[in-house]
Phi, psi and omega in degrees: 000126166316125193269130181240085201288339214263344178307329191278006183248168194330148181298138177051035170046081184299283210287320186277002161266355204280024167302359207267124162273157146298072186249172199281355175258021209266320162326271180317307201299340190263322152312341158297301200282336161305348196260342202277117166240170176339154131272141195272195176296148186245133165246111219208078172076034192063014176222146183261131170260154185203114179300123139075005160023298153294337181271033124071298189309112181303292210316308181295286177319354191250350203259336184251349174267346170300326145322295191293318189269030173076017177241085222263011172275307167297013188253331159303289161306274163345259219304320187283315176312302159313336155301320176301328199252340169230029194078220173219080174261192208293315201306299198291342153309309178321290211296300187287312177326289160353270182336295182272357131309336231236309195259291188286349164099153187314290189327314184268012191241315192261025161274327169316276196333302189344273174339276197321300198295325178311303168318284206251063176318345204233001147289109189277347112344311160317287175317300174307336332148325167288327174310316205278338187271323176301306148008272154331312236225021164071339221264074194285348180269327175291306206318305208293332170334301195285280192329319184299342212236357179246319176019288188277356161256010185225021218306310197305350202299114163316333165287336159308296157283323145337297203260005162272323176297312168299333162271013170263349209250312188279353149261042163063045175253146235237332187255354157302331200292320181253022166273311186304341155289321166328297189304310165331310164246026171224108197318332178322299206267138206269160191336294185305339203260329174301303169295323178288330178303314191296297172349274191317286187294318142003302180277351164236187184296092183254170181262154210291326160273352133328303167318275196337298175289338156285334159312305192308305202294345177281340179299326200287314185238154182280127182232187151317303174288100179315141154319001182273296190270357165290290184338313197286309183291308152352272166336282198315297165290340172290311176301319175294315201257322232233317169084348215271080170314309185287358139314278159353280180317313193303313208281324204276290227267006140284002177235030166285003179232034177252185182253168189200131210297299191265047162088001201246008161300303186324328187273330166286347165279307203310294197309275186332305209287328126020270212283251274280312193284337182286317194303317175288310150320000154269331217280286187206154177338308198214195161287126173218180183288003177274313196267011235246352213242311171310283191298356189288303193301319194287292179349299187300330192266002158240357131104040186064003184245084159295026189279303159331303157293312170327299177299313220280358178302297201317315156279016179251166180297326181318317209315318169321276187310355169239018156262022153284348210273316205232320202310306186288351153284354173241131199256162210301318177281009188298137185233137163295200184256015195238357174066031174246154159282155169284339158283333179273325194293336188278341217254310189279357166269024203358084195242081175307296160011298169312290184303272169021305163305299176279004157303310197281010177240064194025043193286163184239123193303346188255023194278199172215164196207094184048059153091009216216139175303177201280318197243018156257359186252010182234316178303305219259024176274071179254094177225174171258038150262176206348090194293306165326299210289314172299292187311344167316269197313295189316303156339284174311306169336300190311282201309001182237018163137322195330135178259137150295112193255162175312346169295323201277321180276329155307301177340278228297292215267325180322148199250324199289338189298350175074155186106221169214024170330292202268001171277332207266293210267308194306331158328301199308328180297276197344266176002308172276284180322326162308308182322301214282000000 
């Protein structure tokens, strides 16, 4: 008998859904997913296409596009109302695959795919679905493997064709490349579909204004992915790769005071305030009345509190030049929201500089860092990478009072921990310890 483990556990793994916050956008957000229905058949390239085919049932089909459009408590009632009244037949199987692909990750879907298809051999959804996770996963001779063997018993099923088109787009063919921008942008095709397209082209060697316009065409529509964390990656990438802040600031500061299904509005203020603080810091060093309007701006969207910026600074180039900006809104004992201090957080991005800072501004050099001294959070880095940049730090640490106990020179010298402790850190221990 088939073990169907996944059935016992909350419908659609409930608790990795539990993102629909109580926010003040919760009113519009239901009113969305009230609006959302099946998709019907697409005429497309001279073909008529049609998602999920075997799957008949209104209830399900309206239960897997509620899924595709982020909406996944409703997509939840509809599922259960339908189980109470018919079981776990082959359809509300798809949807909970579906589902724990969505929330729990490739890895756990696919032994749920397995299963079903192992139940209901001749669903031919199932497969494709297998298809579609093989994809993912680069393993492009199953996908076509699957597809070639349900073909004929679906030719029309969309996904079919999706994942033959995505896999040609991800072997870099340039006229697959612009269907997928076709697709991106035509209402016809339901979100996931929309998305994979975004995918697809992202991933492969697109030209750089390309990339760009599948961000804007990802923007246009309500998807799985809230609009919050489109923004952010959006955002993310205009500043990492592109540096163009005053974009950003264009882009950012109409949704600053909203709310977001998965959370990244807050982060999306954190960014804009970023770009404000980049702006004042073109203006002059530090605060003054020319730039005192700006930094006013950053200040409101992180509500004074700069721990959150602070941290996510520390590997970036910016971080110097705006710690005149944010050092005085965080104060040395300030613990984030991960419960770091702004010195333990500079000691794991090993940014002696950082650190530095926060000693002269009255971090205490013996303090601790994720349960651990200051300069045993540096010693238990046990790697041969960035040698300087750690020999920075303990250096610094020494020189401003840090003490050393006999533990730290056992650590240090075990040959089993791996790494270059006692070739790279332990002189320097030995060195201050002598001193002492």
């Amino acid at each position: 008998m088939t073990t169907w483990k996944w059935i016992s556990i909350p419908l659609f793994l409930a608790a990795s859904l539990a993102s629909a916050q109580q926010t003040n956008e919760q009113s519009e957000e239901r009113q969305r997913c009230a609006l959302v229905r099946p998709t019907e058949s697409i005429q497309f390239h001279g073909r008529t296409l049609t998602e999920i085919p075997d799957i008949t049932d209104g209830r399900m089909r309206l239960a897997n596009a509620l899924l595709s459009s982020g909406c996944s408590e409703d997509a939840n009632q509809v599922f259960k109302t339908y189980v109470s009244e018919r079981g776990v037949d082959e359809q509300a199987s798809y949807v909970a695959a579906r589902a724990i692909w969505m929330t729990a990750g490739p890895g756990s879907a696919d032994e749920v795919i397995a299963q079903v298809i192992a139940k209901y051999p001749e669903f031919s959804s199932a497969r494709v679905l297998l298809a579609g996770l093989r994809v993912g996963q680069s393993r492009f001779d199953e996908a076509r493997s699957i597809l070639d063997d349900v073909e004929p018993r679906a030719p029309n099923d969309l996904w079919i064709y999706l994942d033959r088109l995505r896999i040609e787009t991800l072997k870099d063919s340039p006229s697959a490349r612009l269907t997928q921008f076709e697709i991106l942008g035509d209402p016809q095709f339901p979100p996931n579909a929309r998305e994979a397209a975004m995918d697809a082209i992202q991933h492969s060697r697109v030209p750089l204004e390309q990339y760009e316009a599948a961000f804007r065409g990802w923007l246009t529509f309500d998807s799985s992915t809230p609009l919050d964390c489109k923004l952010w990656n959006y955002a993310f990438w205009l500043l990492e790769s592109q540096k163009r802040f005053d974009d950003v600031r264009a882009l950012l500061e109409p949704y600053a005071q909203r709310e977001g299904r998965c959370l990244n509005f807050p982060r999306t203020r954190m960014l804009l305030a970023y770009t404000y603080l980049v702006a004042a810091a073109d203006i002059d060093r530090g605060v003054t009345s020319r730039n005192a309007a700006l930094v006013e701006k950053a200040s409101a969207l992180v509500n004074d509190d700069y721990s959150e910026l602070a941290r996510w600074l520390l590997g970036r180039p910016q971080e110097a030049r705006l710690r005149p900006f944010i050092l005085a809104g965080v104060d040395v004992d300030a613990v984030d929201r991960y419960g770091q201090t702004q010195i333990c957080n500079a000691i794991v991005y090993r940014n002696a500089e950082a650190v530095r800072a926060e000693l002269e501004r009255g971090a205490d050099p013996n303090g601790r860092c994720e349960n651990v001294s200051l300069v045993e959070r540096v010693l238990i880095m046990f790697t041969t990478n960035w040698v300087a940049e750690r020999q920075a730090v303990v250096k610094v640490l020494l020189e401003h009072g840090a003490k050393l106990v006999k533990d730290d020179f056992r650590l240090c010298a075990d040959p089993t921990n791996g790494g270059d402790c006692a070739t790279a850190m332990l002189p320097i221990l030995q060195q201050y310890g002598a001193q002492e």
